[in-house]
C-alpha positions as CSV (number, residue, x, y, z in Angstrom):
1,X,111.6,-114.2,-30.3
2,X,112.4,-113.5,-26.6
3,X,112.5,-110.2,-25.4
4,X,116.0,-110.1,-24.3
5,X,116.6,-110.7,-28.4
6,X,114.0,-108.2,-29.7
7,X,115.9,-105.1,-26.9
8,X,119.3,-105.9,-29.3
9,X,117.8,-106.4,-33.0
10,X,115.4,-103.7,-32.4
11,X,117.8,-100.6,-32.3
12,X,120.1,-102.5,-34.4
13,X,117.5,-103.1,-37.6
14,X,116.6,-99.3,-36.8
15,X,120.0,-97.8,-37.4
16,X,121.0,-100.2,-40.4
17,X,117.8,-99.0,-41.8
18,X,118.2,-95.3,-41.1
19,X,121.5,-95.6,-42.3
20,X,120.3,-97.5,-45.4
21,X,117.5,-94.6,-46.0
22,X,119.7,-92.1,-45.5
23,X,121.9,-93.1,-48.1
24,X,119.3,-93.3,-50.8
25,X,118.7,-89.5,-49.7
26,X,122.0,-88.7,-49.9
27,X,122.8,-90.2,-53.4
28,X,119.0,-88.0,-54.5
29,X,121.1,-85.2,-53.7
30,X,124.2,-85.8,-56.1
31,X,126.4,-87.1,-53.4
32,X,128.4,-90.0,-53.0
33,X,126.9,-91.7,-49.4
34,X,130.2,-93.9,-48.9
35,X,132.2,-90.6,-49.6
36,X,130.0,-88.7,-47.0
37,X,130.4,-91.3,-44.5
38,X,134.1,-91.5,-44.9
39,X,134.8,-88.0,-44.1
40,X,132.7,-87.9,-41.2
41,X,133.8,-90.9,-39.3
42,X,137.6,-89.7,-39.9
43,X,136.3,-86.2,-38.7
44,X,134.6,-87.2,-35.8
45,X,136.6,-90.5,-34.4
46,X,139.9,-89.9,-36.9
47,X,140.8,-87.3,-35.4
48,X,141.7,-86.4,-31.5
49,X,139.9,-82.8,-31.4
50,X,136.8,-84.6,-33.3
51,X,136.3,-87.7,-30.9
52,X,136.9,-84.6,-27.9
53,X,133.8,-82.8,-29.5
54,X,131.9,-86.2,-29.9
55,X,132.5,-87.4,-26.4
56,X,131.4,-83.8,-25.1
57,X,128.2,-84.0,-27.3
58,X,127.5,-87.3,-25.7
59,X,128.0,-86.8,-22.4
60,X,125.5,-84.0,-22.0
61,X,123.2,-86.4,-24.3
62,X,123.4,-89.5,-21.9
63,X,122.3,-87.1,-19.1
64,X,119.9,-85.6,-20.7
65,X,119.1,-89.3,-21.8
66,X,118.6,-90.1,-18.3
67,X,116.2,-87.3,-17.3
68,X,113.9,-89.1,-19.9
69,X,115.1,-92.9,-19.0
70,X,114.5,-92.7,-15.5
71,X,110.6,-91.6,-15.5
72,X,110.5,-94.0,-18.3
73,X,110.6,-96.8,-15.4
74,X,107.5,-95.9,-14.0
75,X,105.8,-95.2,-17.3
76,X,106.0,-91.2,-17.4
77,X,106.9,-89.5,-20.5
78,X,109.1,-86.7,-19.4
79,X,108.9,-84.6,-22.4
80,X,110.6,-81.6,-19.9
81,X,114.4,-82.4,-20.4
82,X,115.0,-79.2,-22.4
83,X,113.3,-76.9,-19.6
84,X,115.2,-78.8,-16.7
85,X,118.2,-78.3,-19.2
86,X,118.2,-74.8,-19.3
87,X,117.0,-74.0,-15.8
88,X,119.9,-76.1,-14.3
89,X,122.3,-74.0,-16.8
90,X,120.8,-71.0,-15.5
91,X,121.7,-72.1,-12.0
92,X,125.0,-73.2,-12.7
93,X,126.2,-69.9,-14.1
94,X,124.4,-67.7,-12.1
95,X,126.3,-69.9,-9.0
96,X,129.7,-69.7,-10.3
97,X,129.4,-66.0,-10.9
98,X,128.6,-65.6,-7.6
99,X,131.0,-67.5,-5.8
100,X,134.3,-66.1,-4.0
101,X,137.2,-67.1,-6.2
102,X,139.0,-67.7,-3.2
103,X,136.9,-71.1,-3.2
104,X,138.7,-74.4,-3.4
105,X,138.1,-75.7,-6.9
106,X,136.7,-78.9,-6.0
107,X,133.8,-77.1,-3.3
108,X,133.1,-74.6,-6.2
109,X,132.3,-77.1,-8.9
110,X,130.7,-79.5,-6.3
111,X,128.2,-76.2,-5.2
112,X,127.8,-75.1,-9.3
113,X,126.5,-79.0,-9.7
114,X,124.4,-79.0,-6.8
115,X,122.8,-75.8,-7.8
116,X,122.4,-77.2,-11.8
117,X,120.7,-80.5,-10.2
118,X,119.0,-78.7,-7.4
119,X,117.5,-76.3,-10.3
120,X,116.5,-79.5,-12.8
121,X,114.7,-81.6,-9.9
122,X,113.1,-78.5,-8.9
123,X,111.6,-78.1,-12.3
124,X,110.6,-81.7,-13.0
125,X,109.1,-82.1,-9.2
126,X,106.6,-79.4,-10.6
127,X,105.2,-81.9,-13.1
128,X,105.8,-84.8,-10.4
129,X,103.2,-82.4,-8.1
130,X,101.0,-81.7,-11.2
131,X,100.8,-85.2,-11.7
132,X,99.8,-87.2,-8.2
133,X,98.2,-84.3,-6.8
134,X,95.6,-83.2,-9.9
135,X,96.1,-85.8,-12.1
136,X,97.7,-83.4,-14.8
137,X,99.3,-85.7,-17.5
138,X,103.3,-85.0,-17.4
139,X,103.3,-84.8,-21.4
140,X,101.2,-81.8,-20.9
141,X,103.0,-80.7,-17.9
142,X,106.7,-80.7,-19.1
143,X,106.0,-79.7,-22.8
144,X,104.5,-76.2,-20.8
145,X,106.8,-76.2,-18.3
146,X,109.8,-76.3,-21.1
147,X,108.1,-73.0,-22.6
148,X,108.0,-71.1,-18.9
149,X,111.6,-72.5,-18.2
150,X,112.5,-70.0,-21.0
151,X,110.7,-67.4,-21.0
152,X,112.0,-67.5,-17.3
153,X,115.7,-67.5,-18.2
154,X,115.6,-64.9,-21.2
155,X,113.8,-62.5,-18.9
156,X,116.5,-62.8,-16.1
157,X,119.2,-63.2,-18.6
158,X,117.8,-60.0,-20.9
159,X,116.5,-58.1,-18.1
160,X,118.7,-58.4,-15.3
161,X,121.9,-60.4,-15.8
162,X,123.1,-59.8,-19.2
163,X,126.6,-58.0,-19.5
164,X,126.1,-55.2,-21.4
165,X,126.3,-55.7,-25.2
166,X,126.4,-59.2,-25.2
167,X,123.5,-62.3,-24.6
168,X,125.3,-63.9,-21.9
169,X,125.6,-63.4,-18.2
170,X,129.0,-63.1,-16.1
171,X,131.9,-65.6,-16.6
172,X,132.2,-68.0,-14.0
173,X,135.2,-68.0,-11.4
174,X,137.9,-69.6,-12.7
175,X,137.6,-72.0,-9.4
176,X,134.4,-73.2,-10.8
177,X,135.5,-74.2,-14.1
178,X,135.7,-78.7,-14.9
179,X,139.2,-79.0,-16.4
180,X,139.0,-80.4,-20.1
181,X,141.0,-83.3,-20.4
182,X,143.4,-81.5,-22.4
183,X,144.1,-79.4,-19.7
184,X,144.0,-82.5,-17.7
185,X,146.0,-85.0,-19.4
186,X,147.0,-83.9,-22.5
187,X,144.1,-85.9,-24.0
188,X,141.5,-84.8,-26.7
189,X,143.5,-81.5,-27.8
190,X,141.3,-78.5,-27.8
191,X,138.3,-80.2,-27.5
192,X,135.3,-78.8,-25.4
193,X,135.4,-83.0,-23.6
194,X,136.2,-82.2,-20.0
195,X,136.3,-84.8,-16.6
196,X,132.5,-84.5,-16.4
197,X,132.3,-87.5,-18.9
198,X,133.8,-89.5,-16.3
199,X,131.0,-88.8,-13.7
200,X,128.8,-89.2,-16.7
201,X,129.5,-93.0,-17.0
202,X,129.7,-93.7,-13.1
203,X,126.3,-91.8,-13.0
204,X,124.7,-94.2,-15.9
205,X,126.3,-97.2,-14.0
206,X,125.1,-96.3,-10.4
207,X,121.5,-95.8,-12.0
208,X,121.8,-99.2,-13.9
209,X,122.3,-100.6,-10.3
210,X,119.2,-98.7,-8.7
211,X,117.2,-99.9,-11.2
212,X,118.1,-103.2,-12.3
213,X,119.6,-104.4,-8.5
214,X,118.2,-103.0,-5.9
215,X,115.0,-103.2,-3.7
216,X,114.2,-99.6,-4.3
217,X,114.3,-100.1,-8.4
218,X,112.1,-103.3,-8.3
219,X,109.3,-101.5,-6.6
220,X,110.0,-98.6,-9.2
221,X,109.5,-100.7,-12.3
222,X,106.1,-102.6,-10.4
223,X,104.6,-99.4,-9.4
224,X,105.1,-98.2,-13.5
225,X,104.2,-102.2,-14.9
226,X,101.4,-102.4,-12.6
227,X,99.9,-99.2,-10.3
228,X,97.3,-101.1,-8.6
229,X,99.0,-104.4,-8.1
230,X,102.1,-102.1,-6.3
231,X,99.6,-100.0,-4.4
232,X,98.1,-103.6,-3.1
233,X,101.7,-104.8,-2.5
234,X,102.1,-102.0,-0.3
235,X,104.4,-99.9,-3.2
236,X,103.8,-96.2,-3.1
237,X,103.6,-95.6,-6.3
238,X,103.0,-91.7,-6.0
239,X,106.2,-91.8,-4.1
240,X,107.8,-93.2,-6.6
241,X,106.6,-90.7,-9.4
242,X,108.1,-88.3,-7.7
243,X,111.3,-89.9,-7.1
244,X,111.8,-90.6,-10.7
245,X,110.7,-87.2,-11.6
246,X,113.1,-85.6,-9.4
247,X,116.2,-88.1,-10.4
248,X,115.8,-87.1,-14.3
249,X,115.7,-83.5,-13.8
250,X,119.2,-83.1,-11.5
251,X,120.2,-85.8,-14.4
252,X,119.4,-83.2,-16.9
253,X,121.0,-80.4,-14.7
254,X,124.1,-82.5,-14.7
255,X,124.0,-82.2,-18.1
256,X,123.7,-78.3,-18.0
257,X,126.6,-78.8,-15.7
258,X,128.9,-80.1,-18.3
259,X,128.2,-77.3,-20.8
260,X,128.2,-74.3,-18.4
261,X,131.4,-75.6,-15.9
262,X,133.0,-77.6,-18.7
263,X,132.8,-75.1,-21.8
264,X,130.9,-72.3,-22.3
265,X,132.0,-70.6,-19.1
266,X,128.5,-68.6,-18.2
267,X,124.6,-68.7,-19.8
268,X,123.8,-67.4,-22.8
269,X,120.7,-67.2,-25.3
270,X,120.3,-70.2,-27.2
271,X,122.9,-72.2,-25.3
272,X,121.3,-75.7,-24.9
273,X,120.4,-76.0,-28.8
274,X,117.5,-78.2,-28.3
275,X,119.9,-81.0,-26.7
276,X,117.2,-81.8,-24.3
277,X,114.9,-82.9,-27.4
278,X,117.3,-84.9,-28.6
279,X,117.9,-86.6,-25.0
280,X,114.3,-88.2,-25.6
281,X,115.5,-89.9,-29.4
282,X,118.6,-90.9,-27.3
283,X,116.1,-92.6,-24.7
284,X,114.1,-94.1,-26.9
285,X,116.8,-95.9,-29.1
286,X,118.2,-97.0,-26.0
287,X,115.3,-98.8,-24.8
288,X,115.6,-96.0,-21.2
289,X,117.9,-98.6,-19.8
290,X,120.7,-96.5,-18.6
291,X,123.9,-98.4,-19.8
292,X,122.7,-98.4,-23.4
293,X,122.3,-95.1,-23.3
294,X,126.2,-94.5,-23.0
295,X,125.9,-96.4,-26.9
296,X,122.7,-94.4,-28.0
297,X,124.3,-91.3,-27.1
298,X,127.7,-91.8,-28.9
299,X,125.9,-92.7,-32.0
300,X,123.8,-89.5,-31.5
301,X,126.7,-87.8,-30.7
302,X,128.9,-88.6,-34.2
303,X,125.6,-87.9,-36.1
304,X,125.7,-84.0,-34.3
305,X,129.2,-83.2,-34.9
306,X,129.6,-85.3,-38.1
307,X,126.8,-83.2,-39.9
308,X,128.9,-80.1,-39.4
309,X,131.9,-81.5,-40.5
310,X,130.5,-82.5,-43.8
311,X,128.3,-79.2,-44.3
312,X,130.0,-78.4,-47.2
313,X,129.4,-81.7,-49.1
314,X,125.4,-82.1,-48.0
315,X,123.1,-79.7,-45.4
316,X,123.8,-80.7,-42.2
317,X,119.5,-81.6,-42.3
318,X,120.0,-84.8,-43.7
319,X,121.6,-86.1,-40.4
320,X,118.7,-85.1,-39.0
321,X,116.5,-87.3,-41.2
322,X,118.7,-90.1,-39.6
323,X,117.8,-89.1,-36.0
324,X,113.9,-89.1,-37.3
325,X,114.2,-92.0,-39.3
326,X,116.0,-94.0,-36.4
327,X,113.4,-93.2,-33.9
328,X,110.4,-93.7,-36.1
329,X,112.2,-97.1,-36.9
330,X,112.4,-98.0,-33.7
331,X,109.3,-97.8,-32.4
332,X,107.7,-99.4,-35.9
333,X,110.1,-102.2,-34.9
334,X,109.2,-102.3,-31.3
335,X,105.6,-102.7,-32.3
336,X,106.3,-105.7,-35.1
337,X,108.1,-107.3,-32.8
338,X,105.4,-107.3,-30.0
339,X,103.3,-108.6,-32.8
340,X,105.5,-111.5,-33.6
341,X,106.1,-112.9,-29.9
């Protein structure tokens, strides 16, 4: 079996099976698994505010998806998503707050992004440094770094920028707000989906280009296949884990991007929901190639919202077996496969 093959059956044989397990966990629980199924797909893509709250979910999950993809091509686990996450909201909101409503729309959401990417590289570039300057192993690294990143943010946000009563900082400037496409278009009614999805899919594709067809992508992928054949080649392959490092963190600060400028409207406690987490499962059923991601992350996504909608049929916990189940699949396939070639 070639591996062009094994990337397709792989996550394919994964979700079937998920999907298959799931059911048998369902029915265990005294439910009917095609009647569960039912009512969430017409809840989530049967319906114009559902698909609006799916397409939201997934655009901050291919982003997030990314921040874990993109170190993924030089072999670096970036378990950090979460932390860049959350800083980068933190950034975001604290921008837009800040900024003179006076503004023109466009400049204030183009400064709120900056700042949310600005604040996610940041944040990842400090396991980049960890890692080519001491050797520090960026599992390690992030998976702390996601713990300081909020303890950081609840002591600004508890301490210093919390309106009073409440566990959110200021509203943003109406200037800085991404229109939903609602607003927009008429599109998705009431739904939290807003343009950022848009920029979401150019993003995935302009990666998919850096990676797979240019110059600058090639050495990428050598310097994570093979360190010391790139360093012989003349690849600097500390340069390059620094470069990815620094793309998937302002990918994940996109991402905070989309739920601070497009919905939510400021920070608050709690506000990310473990998303970043998720980003890696979304990563790894993808394969980290950026374009699948934009299929990993809609599945991901009607999982999310479809559990809710059927919370009163079965806990919203057995969608999460799927998401565990599809990931352990995955890489149990991934192995057999490598077996059998």
């Amino acid at each position: 079996m070639n591996s062009k093959n094994l990337r397709i059956l792989v996550p394919l044989l994964s979700l079937l099976s998920a999907l298959a397990v799931s059911s048998l966990i369902i029915a265990l629980a005294g439910r009917d698994p095609l009647m569960i199924f039912q009512k969430m797909l017409h809840a989530t893509l049967g319906t114009s505010y559902g698909f609006g709250q799916v397409i939201f979910r997934m655009t901050t999950l291919v982003l997030v998806g990314l921040a874990v993809a993109i170190p993924f091509q030089v072999r670096l686990f970036n378990i950090g998503a979460e932390g860049q996450l959350l800083m980068g909201a933190f950034a975001a909101a604290m921008t837009g707050a800040m900024l003179p409503a006076t503004l023109p729309s466009l400049l204030a959401i183009s400064l709120c992004t900056l700042s949310a990417m600005t604040a996610g590289a940041c944040w990842a570039l400090l396991a980049g440094v960890l890692k080519v300057r001491f050797g520090v192993n960026e599992v390690i690294a992030t998976i702390m770094l996601n713990f300081i990143a909020q303890g950081i943010t609840g002591y600004l946000l508890t301490w210093h920028f919390a309106i009073p009563s409440t566990v959110h900082t200021a509203k943003i400037t109406d200037n800085s707000i991404i229109p939903t496409f609602d607003s927009a278009t008429g599109w998705l009614t009431n739904s939290p989906a807003n343009l950022s999805s848009l920029v979401t899919v150019g993003v995935a594709l302009l990666l998919w280009i850096l990676i797979f067809r240019s110059r600058f992508g090639y050495e990428m992928r050598a310097a994570g296949l093979q360190p010391e054949a790139a360093r012989y080649g003349g690849i600097n392959a500390k340069m390059h884990t620094l470069t990815s490092m620094g793309i998937g963190g302002a990918m994940a600060g996109l991402g905070a991007a989309n739920i601070v400028l497009g919905y939510k409207h400021y920070y608050e406690s709690g506000m990310t929901g473990g998303t970043g987490f998720t980003g890696i499962a979304v990563a790894l059923l993808a394969g980290a190639h950026p374009l699948w991601l934009l299929l990993s992350a809609f599945f991901f996504g009607c999982l999310e919202y479809g559990g809710l909608t059927v919370n009163a049929w079965i806990p919203k916990d057995i969608f999460m077996i799927i998401e565990a189940l599809t990931i352990l699949l995955v890489i149990s396939f991934s192995a057999l496969g490598k077996r059998l070639q």
